[in-house]
N, C-alpha and C positions, 0 to 999 in steps of 0.2 A: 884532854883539852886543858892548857892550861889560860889563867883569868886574871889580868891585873887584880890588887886589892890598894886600899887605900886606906890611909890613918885617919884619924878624927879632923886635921887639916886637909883634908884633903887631897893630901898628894899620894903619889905612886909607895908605897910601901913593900912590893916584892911581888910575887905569882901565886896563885893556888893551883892545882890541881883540878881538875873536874872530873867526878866519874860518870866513864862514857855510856855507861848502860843508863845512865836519866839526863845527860845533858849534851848527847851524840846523837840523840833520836831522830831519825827524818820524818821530815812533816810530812801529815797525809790529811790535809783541807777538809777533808771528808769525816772524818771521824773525830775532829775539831769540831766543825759543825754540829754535827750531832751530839754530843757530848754536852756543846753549849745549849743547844737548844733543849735538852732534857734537862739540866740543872734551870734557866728560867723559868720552863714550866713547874719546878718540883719549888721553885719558890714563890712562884705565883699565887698572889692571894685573889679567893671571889670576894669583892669586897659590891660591887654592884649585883641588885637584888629585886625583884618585885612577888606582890602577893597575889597569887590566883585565885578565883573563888572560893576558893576552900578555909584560904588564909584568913579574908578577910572576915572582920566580927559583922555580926548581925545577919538578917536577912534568909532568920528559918521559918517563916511564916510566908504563904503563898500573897501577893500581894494583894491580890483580887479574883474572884472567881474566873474560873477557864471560860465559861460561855454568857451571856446574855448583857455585858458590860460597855460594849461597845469596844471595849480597848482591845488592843494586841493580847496577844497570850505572855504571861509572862510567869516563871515558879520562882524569880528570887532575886532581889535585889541588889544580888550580892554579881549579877550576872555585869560579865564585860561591857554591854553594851549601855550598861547604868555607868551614872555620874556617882563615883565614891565605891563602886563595885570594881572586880576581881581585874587584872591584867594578862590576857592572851598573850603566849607565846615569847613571855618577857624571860630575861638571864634569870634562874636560880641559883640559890646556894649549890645546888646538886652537881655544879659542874667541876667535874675534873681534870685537870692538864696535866698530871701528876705522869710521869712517861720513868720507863725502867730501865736501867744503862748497867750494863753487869759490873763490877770492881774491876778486870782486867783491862777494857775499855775505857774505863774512867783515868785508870794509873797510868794507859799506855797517853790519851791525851795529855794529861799533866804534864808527862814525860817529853810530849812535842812541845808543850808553848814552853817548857823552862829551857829545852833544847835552840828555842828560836828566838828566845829572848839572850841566852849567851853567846849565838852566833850572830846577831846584831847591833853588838854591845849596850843591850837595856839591862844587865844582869851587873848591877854594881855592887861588889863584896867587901866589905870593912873586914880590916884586920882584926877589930874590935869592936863594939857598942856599949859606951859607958858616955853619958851624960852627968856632968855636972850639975844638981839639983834637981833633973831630970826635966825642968822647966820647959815651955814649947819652943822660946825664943831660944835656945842654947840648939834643939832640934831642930827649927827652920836655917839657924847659921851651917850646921851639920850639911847637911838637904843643900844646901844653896853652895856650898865648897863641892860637893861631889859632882859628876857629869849629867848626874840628873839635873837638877838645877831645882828641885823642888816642883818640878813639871809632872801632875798626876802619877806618884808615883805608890807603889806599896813595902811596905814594911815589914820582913819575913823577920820574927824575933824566934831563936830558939829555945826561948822556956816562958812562961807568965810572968810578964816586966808590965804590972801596973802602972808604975812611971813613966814609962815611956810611951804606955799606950792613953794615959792620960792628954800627956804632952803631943803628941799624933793628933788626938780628936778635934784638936782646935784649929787644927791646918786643915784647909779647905779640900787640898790638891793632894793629903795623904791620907793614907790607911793603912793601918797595923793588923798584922793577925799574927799566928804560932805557924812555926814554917811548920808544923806536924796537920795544918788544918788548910795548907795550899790547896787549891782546886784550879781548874783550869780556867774559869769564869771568871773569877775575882781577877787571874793573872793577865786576859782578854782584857779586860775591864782598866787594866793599867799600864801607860804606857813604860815604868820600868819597873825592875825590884831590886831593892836596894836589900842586903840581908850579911851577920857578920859570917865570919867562914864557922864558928859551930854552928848555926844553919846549918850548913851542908852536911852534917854528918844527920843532927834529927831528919832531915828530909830521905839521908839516905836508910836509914835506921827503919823512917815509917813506912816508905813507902817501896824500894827497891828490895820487898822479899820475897 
């Protein structure tokens, strides 16, 4: 498959190649979903929490004897149905959403959404990536010349460019990462990716073995 690319202006600059074993892959909705849905879980934090009786301080002394008191029975203060006592059947820390997705199924997804982002042209390839001061403004001109148009898109750098991933944090509508750290999620998560053509060899390098 071959992929327009494009200069720092923006314009057409010649073709790439794409190799067809990671960017010819047919899509199978099925295994996309699932994929997705396991990487949100596996990032999902329990941040929502309550303390059961056991949790809560105080409330190791019977409060009143079992019979002759006139009150209810009660052994502890700490019980749900007290005011400042324990919480029935509330979210814990304990729960897990963490779900298990083999590596072949994970690479074979990747392998569809970057397939289906270059079959409908959201896969836009620089010839190069070198920024001037590596400032955000010099970035967002970048972004805004290309067909993206700076419209949510993401950032596939082929090595550790603190520069540019500096310059990236301050755009609202982009996100940078190491094309060797692509997932299918993040690429879901983005309507294009914008990446220079050595990209495409780290991508091929990490993930097509």
């Amino acid at each position: 498959m071959n992929i327009k690319t494009y200069d720092k202006e923006g314009k057409e600059a010649g073709t790439a190649e794409l190799p067809e074993n990671i960017f010819g892959v047919e899509l199978n909705p099925d295994l996309v979903h699932q994929v997705m849905v396991a990487a949100e879980g596996n990032r999902r934090q329990v941040s929502a929490q309550v303390k059961g009786r056991g949790d809560v301080s105080g409330g190791g002394k019977k409060p009143w004897a079992q019979k002759h008191t006139g009150n209810a029975r009660h052994g502890s203060i700490r019980s749900p149905i007290w005011v400042g006592g324990g919480v029935s059947h509330g979210p814990t820390a304990e729960r897990n959403f963490t779900k298990k997705i083999n590596k072949k199924m994970r690479k074979k997804a990747l392998f569809m959404v970057l397939s289906e982002k270059a079959r409908k042209d959201m896969l836009v390839l620089l010839e190069d990536l070198q920024l001037e001061g590596a400032k955000t403004k010099a970035l967002q001109t970048l972004l805004g010349k290309l067909p993206c148009d700076s419209q949510n898109t993401l950032l596939a750098l082929p090595d550790m460019r603190q520069d540019i991933i500096r310059a990236g944090n301050n755009l609202k509508n982009v996100r940078t990462m190491q094309a060797r750290e692509l997932n299918a999620l993040d690429l879901l998560n983005s309507k294009y990716l914008v990446m220079p053509k050595s990209a495409i060899e780290v991508v091929e390098k990490t993930f097509a073995k």
